[in-house]
PyMOL CGO cylinders between C-alpha atoms (Angstrom):
from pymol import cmd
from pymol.cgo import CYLINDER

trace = [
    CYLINDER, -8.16, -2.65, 10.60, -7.77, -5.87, 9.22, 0.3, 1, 1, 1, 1, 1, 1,
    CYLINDER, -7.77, -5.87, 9.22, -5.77, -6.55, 6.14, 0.3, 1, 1, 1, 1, 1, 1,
    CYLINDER, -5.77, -6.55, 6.14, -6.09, -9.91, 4.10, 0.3, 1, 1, 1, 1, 1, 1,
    CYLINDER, -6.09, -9.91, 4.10, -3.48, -10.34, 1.35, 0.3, 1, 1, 1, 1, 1, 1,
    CYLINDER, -3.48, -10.34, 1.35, -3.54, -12.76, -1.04, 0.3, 1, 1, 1, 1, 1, 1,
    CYLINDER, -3.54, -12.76, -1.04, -0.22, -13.59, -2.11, 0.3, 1, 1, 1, 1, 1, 1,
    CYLINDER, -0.22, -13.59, -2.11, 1.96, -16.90, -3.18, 0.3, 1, 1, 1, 1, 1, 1,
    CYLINDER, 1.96, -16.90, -3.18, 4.96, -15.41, -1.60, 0.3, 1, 1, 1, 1, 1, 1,
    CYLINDER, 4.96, -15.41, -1.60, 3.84, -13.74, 1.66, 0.3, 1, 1, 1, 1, 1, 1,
    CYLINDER, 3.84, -13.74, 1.66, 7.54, -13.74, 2.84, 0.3, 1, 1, 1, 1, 1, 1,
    CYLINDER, 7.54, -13.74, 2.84, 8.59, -10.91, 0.84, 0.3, 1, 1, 1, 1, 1, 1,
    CYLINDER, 8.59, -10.91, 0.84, 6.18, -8.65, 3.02, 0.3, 1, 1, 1, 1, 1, 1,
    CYLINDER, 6.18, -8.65, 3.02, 8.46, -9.72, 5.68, 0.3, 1, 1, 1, 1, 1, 1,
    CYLINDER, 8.46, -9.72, 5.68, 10.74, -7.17, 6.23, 0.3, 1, 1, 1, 1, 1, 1,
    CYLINDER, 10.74, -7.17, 6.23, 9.04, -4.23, 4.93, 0.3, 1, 1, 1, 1, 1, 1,
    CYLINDER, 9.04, -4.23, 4.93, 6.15, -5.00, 7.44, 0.3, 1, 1, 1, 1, 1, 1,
    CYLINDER, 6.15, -5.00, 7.44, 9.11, -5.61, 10.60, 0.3, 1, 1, 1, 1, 1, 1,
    CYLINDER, 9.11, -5.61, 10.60, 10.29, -2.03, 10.61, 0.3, 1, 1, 1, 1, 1, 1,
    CYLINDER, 10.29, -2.03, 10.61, 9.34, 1.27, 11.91, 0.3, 1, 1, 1, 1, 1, 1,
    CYLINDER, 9.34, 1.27, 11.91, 5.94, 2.80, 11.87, 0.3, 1, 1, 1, 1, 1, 1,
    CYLINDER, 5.94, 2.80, 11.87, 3.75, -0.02, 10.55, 0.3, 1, 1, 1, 1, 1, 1,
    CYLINDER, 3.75, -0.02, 10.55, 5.65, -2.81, 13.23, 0.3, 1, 1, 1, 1, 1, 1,
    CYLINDER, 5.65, -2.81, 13.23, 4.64, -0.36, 15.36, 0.3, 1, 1, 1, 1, 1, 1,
    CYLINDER, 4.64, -0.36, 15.36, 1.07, -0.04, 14.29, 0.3, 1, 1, 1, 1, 1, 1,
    CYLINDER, 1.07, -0.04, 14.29, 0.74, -3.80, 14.47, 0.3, 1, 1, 1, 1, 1, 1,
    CYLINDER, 0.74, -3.80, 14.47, 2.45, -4.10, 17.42, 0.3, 1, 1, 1, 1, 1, 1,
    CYLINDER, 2.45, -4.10, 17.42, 0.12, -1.59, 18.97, 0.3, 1, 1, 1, 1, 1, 1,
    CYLINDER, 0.12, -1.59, 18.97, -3.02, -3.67, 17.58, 0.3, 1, 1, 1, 1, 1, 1,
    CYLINDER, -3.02, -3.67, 17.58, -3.75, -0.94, 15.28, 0.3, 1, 1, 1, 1, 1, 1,
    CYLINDER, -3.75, -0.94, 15.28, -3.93, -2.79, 12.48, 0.3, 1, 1, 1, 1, 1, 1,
    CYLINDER, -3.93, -2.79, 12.48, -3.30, -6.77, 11.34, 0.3, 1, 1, 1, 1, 1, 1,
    CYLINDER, -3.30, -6.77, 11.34, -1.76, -8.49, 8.88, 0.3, 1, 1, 1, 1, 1, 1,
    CYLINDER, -1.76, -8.49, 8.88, -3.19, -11.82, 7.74, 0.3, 1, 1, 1, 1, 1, 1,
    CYLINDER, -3.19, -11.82, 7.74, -1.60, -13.78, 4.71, 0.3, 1, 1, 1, 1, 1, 1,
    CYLINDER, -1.60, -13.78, 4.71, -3.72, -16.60, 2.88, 0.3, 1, 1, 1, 1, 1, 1,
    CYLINDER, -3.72, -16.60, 2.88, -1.45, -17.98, -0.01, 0.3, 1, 1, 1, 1, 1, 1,
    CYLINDER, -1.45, -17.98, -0.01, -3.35, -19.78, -2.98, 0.3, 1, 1, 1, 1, 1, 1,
    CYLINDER, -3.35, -19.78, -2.98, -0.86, -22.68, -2.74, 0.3, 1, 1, 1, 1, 1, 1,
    CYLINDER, -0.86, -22.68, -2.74, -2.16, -23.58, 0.44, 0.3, 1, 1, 1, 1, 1, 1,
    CYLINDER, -2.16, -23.58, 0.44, -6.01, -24.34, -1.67, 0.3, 1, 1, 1, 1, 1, 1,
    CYLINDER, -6.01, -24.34, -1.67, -4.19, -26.70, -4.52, 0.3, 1, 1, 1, 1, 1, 1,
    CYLINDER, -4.19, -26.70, -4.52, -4.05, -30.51, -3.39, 0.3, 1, 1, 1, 1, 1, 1,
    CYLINDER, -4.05, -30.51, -3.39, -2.42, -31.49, -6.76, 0.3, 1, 1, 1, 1, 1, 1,
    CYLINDER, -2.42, -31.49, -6.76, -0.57, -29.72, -9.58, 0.3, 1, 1, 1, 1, 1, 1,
    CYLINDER, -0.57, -29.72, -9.58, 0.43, -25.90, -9.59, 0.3, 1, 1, 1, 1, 1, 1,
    CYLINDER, 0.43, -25.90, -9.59, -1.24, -22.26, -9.25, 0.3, 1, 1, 1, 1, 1, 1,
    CYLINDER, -1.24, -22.26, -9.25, -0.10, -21.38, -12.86, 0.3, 1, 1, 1, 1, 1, 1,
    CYLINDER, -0.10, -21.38, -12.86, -0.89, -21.82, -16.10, 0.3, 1, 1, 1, 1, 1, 1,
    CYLINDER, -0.89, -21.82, -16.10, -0.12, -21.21, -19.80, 0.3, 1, 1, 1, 1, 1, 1,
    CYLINDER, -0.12, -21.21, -19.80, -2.77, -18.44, -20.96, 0.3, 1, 1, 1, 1, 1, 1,
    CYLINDER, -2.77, -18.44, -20.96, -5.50, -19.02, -23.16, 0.3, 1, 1, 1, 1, 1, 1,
    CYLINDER, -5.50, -19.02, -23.16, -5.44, -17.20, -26.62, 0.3, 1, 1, 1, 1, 1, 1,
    CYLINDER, -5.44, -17.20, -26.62, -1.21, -17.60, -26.44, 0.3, 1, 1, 1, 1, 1, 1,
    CYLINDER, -1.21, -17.60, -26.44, 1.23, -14.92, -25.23, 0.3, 1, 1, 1, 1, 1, 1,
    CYLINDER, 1.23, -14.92, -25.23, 4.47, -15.55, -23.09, 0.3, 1, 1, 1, 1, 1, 1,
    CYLINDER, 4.47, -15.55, -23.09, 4.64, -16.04, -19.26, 0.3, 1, 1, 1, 1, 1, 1,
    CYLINDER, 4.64, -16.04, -19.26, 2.11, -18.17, -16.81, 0.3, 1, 1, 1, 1, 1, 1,
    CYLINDER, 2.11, -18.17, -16.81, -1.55, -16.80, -15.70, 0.3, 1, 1, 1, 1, 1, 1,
    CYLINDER, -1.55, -16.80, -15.70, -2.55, -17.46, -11.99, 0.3, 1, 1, 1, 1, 1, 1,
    CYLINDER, -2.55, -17.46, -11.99, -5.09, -20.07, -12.07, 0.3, 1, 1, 1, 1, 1, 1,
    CYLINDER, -5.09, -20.07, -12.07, -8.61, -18.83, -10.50, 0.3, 1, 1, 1, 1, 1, 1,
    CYLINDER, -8.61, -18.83, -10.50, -9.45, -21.56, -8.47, 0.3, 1, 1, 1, 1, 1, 1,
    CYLINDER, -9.45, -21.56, -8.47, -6.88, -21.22, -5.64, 0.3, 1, 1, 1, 1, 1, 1,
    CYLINDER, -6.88, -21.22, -5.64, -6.99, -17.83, -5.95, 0.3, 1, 1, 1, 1, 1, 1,
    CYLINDER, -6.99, -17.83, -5.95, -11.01, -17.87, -5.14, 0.3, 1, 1, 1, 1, 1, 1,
    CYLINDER, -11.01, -17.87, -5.14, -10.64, -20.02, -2.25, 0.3, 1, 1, 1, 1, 1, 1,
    CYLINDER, -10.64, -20.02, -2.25, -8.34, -18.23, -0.67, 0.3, 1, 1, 1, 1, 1, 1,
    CYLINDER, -8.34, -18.23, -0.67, -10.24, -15.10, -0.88, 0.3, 1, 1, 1, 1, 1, 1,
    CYLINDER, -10.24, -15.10, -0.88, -13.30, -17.48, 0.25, 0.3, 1, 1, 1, 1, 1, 1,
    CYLINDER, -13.30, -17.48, 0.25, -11.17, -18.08, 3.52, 0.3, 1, 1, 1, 1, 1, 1,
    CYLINDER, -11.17, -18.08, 3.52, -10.37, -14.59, 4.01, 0.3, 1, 1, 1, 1, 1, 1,
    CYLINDER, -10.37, -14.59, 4.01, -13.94, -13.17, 3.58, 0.3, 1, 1, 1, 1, 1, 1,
    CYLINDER, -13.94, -13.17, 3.58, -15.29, -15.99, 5.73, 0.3, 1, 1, 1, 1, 1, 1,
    CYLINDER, -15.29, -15.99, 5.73, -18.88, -14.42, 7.10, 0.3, 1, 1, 1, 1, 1, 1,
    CYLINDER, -18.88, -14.42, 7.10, -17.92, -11.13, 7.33, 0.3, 1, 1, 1, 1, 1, 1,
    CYLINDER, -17.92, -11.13, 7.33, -20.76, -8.86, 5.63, 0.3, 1, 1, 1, 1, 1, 1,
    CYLINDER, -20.76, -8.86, 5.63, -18.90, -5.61, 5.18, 0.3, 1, 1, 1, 1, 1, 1,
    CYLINDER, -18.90, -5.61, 5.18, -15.63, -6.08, 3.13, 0.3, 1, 1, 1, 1, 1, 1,
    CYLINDER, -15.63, -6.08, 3.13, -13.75, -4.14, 0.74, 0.3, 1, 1, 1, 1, 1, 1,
    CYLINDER, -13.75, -4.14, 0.74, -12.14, -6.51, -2.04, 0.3, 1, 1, 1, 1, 1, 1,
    CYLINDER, -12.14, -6.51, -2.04, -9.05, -5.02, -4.03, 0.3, 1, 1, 1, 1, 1, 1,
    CYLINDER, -9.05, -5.02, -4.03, -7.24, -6.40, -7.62, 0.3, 1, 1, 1, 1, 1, 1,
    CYLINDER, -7.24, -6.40, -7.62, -4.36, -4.70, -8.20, 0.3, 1, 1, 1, 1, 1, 1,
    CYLINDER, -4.36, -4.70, -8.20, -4.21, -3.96, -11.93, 0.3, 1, 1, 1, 1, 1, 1,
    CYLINDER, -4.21, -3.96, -11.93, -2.07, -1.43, -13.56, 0.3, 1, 1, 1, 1, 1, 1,
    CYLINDER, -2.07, -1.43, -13.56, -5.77, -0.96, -16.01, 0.3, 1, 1, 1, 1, 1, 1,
    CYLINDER, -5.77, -0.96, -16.01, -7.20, 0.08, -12.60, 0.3, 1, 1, 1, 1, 1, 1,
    CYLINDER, -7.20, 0.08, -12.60, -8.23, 3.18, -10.68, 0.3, 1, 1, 1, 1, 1, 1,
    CYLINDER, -8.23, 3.18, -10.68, -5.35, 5.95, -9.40, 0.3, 1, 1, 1, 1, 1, 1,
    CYLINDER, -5.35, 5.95, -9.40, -4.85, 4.95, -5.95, 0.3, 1, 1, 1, 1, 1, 1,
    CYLINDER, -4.85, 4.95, -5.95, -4.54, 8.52, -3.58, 0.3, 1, 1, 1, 1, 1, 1,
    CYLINDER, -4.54, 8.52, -3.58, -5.21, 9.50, -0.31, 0.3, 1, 1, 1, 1, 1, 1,
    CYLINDER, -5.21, 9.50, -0.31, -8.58, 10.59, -1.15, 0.3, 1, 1, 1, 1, 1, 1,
    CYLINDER, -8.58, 10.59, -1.15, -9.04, 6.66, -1.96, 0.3, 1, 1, 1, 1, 1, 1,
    CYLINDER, -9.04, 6.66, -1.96, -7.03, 5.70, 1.28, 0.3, 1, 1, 1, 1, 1, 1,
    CYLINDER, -7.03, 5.70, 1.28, -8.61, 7.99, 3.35, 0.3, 1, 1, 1, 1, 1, 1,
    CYLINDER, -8.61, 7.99, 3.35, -12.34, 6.53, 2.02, 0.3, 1, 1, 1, 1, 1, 1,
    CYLINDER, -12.34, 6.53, 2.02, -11.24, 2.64, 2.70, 0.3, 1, 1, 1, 1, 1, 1,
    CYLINDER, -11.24, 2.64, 2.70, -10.29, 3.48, 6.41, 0.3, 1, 1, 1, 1, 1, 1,
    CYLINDER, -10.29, 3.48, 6.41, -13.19, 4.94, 7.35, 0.3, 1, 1, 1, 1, 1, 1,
    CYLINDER, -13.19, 4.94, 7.35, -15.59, 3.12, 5.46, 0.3, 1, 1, 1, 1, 1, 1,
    CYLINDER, -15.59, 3.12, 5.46, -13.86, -0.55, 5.57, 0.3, 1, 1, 1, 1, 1, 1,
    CYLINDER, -13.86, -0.55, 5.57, -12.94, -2.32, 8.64, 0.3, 1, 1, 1, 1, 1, 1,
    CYLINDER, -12.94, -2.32, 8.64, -11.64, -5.15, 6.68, 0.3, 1, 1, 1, 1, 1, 1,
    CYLINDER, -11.64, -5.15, 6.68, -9.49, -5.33, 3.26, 0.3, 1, 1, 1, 1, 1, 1,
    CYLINDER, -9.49, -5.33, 3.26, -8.88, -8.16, 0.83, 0.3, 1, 1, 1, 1, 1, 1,
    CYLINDER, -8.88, -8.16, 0.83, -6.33, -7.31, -1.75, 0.3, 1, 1, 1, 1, 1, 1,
    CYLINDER, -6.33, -7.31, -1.75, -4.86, -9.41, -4.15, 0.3, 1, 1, 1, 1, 1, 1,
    CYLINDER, -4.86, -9.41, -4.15, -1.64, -9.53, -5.06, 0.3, 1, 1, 1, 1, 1, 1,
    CYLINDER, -1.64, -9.53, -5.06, -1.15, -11.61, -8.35, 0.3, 1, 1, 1, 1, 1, 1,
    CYLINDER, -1.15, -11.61, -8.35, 2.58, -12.61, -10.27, 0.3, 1, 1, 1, 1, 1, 1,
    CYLINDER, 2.58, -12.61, -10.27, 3.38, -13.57, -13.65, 0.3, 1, 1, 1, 1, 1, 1,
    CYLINDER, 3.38, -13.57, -13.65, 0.76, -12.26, -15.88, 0.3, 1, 1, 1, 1, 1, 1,
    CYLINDER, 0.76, -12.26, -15.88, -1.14, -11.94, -13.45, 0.3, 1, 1, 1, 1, 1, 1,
    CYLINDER, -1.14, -11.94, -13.45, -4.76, -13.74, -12.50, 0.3, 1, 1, 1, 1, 1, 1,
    CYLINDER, -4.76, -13.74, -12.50, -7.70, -14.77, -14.16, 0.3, 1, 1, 1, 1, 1, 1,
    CYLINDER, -7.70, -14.77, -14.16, -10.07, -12.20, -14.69, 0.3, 1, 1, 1, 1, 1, 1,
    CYLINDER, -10.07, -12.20, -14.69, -12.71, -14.22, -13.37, 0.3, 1, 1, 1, 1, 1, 1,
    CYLINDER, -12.71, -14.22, -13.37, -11.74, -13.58, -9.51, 0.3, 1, 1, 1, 1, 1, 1,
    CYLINDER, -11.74, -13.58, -9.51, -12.43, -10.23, -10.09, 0.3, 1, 1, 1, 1, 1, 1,
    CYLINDER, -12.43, -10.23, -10.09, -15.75, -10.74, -11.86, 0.3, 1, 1, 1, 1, 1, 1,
    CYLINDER, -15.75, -10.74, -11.86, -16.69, -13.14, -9.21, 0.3, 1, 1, 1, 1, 1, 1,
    CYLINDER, -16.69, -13.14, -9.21, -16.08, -11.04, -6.42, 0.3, 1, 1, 1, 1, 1, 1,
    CYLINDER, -16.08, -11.04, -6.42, -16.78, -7.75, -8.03, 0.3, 1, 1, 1, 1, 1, 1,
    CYLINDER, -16.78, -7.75, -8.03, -13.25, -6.57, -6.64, 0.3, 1, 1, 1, 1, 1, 1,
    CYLINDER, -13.25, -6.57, -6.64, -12.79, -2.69, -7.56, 0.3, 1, 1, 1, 1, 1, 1,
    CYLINDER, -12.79, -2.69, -7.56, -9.11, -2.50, -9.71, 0.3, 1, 1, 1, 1, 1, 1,
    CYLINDER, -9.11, -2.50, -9.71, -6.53, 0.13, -8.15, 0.3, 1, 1, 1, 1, 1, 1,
    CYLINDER, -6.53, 0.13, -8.15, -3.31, 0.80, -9.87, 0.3, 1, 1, 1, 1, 1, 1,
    CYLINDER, -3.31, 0.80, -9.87, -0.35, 2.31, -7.91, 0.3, 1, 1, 1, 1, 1, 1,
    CYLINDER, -0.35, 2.31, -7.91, 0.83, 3.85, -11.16, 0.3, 1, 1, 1, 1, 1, 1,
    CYLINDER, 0.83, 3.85, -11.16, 1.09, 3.39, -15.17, 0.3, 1, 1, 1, 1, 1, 1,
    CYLINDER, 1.09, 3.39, -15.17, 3.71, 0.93, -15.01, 0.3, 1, 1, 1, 1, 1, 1,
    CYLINDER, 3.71, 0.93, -15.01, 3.62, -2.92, -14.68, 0.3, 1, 1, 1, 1, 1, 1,
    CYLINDER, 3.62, -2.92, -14.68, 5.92, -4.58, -11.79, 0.3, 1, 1, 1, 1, 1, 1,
    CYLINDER, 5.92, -4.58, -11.79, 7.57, -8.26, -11.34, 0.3, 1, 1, 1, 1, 1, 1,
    CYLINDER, 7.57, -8.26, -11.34, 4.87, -8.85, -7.97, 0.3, 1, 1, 1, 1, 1, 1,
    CYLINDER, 4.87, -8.85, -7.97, 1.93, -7.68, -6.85, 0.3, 1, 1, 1, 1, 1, 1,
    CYLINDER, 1.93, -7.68, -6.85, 3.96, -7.31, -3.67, 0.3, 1, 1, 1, 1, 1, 1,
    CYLINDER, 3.96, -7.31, -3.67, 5.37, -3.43, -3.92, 0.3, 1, 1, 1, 1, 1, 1,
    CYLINDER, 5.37, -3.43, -3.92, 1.53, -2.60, -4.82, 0.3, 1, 1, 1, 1, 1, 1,
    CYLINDER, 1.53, -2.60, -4.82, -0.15, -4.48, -1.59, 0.3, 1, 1, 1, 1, 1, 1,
    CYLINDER, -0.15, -4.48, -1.59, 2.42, -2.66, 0.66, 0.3, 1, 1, 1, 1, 1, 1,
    CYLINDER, 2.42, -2.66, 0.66, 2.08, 0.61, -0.58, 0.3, 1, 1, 1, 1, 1, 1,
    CYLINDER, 2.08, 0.61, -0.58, -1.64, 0.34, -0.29, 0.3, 1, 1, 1, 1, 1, 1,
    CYLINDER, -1.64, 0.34, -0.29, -1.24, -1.41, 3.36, 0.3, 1, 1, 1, 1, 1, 1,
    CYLINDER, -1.24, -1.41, 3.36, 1.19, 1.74, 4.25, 0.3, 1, 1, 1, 1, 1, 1,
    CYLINDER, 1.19, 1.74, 4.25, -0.98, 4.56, 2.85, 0.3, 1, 1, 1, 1, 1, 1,
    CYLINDER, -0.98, 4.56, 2.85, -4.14, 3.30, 4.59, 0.3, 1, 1, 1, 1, 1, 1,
    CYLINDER, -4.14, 3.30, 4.59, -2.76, 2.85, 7.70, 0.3, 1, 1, 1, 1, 1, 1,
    CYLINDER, -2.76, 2.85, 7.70, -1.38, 6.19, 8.22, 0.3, 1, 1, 1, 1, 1, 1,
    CYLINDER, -1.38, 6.19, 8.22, -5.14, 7.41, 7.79, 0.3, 1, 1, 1, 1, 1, 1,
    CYLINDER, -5.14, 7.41, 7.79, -5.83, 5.43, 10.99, 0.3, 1, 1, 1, 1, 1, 1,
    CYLINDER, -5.83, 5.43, 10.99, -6.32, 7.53, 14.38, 0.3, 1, 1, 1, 1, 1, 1,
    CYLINDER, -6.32, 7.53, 14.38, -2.96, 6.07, 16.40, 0.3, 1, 1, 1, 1, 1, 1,
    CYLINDER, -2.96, 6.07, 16.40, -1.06, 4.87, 13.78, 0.3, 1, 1, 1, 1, 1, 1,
    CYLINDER, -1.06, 4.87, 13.78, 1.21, 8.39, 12.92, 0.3, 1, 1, 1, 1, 1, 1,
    CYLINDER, 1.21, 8.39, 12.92, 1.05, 9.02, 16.81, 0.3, 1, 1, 1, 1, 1, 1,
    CYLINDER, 1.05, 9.02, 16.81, -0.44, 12.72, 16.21, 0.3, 1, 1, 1, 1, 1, 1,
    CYLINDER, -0.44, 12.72, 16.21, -3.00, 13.75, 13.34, 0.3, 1, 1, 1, 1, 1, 1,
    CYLINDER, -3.00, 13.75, 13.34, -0.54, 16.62, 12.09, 0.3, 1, 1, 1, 1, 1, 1,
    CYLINDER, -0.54, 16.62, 12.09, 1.62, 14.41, 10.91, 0.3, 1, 1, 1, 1, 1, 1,
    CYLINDER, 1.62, 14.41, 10.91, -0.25, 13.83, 8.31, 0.3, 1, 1, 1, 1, 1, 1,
    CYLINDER, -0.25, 13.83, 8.31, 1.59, 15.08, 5.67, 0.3, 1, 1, 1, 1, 1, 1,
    CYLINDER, 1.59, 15.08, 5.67, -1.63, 16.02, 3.70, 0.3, 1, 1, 1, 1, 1, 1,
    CYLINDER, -1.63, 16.02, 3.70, -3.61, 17.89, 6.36, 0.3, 1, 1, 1, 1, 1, 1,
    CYLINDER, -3.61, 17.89, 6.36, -0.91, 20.46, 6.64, 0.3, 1, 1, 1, 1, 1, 1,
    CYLINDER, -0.91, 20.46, 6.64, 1.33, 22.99, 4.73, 0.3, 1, 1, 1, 1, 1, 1,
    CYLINDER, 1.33, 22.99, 4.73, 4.32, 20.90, 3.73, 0.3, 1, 1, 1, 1, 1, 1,
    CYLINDER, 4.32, 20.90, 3.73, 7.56, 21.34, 1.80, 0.3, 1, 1, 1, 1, 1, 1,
    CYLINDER, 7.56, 21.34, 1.80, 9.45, 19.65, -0.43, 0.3, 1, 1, 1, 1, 1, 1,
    CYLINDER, 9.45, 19.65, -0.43, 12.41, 21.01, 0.91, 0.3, 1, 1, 1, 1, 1, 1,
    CYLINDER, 12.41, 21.01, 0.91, 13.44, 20.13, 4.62, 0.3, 1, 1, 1, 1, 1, 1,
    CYLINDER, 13.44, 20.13, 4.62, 16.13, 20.59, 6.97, 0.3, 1, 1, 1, 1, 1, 1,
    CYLINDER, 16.13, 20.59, 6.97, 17.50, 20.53, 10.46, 0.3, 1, 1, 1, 1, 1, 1,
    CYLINDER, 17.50, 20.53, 10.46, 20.80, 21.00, 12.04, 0.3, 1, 1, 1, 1, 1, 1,
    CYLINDER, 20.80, 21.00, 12.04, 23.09, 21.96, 11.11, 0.3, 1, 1, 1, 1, 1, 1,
    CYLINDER, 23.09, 21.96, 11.11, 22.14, 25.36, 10.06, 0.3, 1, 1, 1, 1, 1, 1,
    CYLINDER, 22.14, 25.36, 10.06, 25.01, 25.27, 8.02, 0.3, 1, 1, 1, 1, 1, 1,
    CYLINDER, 25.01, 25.27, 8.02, 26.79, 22.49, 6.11, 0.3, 1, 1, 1, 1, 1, 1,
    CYLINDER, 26.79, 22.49, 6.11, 30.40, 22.76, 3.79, 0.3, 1, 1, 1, 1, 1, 1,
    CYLINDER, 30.40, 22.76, 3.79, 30.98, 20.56, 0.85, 0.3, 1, 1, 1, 1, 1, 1,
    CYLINDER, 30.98, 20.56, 0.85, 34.02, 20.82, -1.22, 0.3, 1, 1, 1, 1, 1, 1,
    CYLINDER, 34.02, 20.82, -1.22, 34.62, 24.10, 0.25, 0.3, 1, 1, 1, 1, 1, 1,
    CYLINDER, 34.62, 24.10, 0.25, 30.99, 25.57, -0.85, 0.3, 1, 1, 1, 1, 1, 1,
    CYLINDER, 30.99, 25.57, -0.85, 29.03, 26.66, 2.00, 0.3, 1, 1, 1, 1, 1, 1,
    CYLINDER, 29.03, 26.66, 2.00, 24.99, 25.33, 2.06, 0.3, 1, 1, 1, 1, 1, 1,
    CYLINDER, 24.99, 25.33, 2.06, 22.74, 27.04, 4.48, 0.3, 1, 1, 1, 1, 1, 1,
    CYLINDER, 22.74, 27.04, 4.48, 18.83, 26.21, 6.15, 0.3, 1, 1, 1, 1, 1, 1,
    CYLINDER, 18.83, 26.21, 6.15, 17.21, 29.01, 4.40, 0.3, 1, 1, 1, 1, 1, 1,
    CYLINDER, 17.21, 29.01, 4.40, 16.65, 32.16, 6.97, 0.3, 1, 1, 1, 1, 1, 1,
    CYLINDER, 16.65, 32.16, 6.97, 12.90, 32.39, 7.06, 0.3, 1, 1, 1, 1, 1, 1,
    CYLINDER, 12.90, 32.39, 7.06, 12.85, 28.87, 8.50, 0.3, 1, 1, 1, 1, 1, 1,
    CYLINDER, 12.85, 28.87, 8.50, 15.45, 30.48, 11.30, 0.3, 1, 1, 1, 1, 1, 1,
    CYLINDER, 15.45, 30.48, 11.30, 13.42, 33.44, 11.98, 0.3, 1, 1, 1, 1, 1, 1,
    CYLINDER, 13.42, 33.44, 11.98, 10.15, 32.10, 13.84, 0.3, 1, 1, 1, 1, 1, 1,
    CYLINDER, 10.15, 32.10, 13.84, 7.62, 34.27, 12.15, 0.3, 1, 1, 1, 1, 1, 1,
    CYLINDER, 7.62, 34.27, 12.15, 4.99, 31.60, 11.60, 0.3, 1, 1, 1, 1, 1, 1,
    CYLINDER, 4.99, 31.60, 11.60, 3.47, 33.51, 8.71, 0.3, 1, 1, 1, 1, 1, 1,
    CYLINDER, 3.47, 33.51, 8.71, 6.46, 33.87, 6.40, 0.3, 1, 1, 1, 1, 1, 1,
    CYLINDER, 6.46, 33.87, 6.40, 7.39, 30.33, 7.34, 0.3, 1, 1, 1, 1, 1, 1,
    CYLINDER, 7.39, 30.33, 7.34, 3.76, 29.24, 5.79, 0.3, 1, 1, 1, 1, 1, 1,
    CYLINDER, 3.76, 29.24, 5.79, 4.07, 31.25, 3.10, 0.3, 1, 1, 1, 1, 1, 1,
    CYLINDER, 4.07, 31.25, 3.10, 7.57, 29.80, 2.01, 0.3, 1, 1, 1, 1, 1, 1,
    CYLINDER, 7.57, 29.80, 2.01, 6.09, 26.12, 2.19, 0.3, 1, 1, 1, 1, 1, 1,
    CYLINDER, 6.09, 26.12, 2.19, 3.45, 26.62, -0.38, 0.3, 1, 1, 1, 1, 1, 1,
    CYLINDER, 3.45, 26.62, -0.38, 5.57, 28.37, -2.50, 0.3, 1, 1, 1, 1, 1, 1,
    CYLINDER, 5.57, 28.37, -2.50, 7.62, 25.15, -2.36, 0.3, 1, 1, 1, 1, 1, 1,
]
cmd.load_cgo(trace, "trace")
């Protein structure tokens, strides 16, 4: 899978996108990473500008924003085009899980400021996805959450299926070794029915967490 982010500051993927299971992932050719910044599509003058109708901060001007997306789409035919908007759509893994089977290819845009015009998603009929009722600084958090949650739906990415936190009975509450831990003088010990190796019990005490 191909993702195409649209982003003014692409660096602050970076580091998030260098580490662990996702380097891996790219590193493996499992999925890609391709960055197409809106600055890169303005010859003269600046992505941002004042809104229309008043109100404080800078809107992300459409045009650069469109040709980027322009680049990214190029002549593919089947592409899934995402705004993040905090007006949009619940993103899950019911959502995730739909995009990497369906989608081979994903464009999502990652505004700042106040975000963009609403006309790049008009134009491009982009489907809104919110990470949560909250509004952040960048559209960067957003765009790597997506990028992460997506990719573990991928067959290689996780390594084995089961880890898949969703396809199995899972806890909240995890441990390993030591069985037994002291902290100012109060013992804390791994709960015995994870000890005891009767499968059964050991199911039944995940879903009751």
């Amino acid at each position: 899978m191909i993702f195409h982010i649209i982003t003014i500051f692409p660096q602050s993927f970076d580091s998030y996108l260098s580490e662990s299971i996702l380097a891996r992932a790219i590193k493996n050719k499992k999925i890609k990473i391709k960055f197409y910044n809106p600055r890169d599509f303005v010859k003269e003058g600046r992505v941002d500008f004042k809104a229309y109708g008043g109100g404080p901060g800078m809107v992300m001007k459409a045009e650069p924003v469109i040709k980027a997306i322009t680049k990214a789409i190029g002549k593919k035919k089947k592409i899934k085009i995402i705004f993040l908007s905090p007006n949009g759509k619940a993103f899950d893994n019911v959502i995730a899980r739909k995009f990497s089977k369906n989608y081979k290819d994903i464009v999502i845009i990652s505004g700042n400021y106040e975000g963009i015009d609403a006309r790049v998603r008009k134009i491009f009929k982009a489907e809104e996805i919110s990470i949560g009722d909250f509004v952040l600084t960048s559209g960067a958090l957003p765009a790597m959450i997506l990028i992460d949650v997506i990719s573990r739906q991928i067959e290689g990415v996780l390594g084995k299926s089961e880890s898949l936190e969703e396809n199995r009975v899972s806890s909240s509450d995890v441990y390993t070794r030591p069985e037994e831990i002291i902290y100012k003088k109060k013992k804390y010990k791994v709960p015995k029915v994870l000890l005891s190796g009767h499968h059964k019990k050991i199911e039944e005490w995940k879903k009751k967490k």
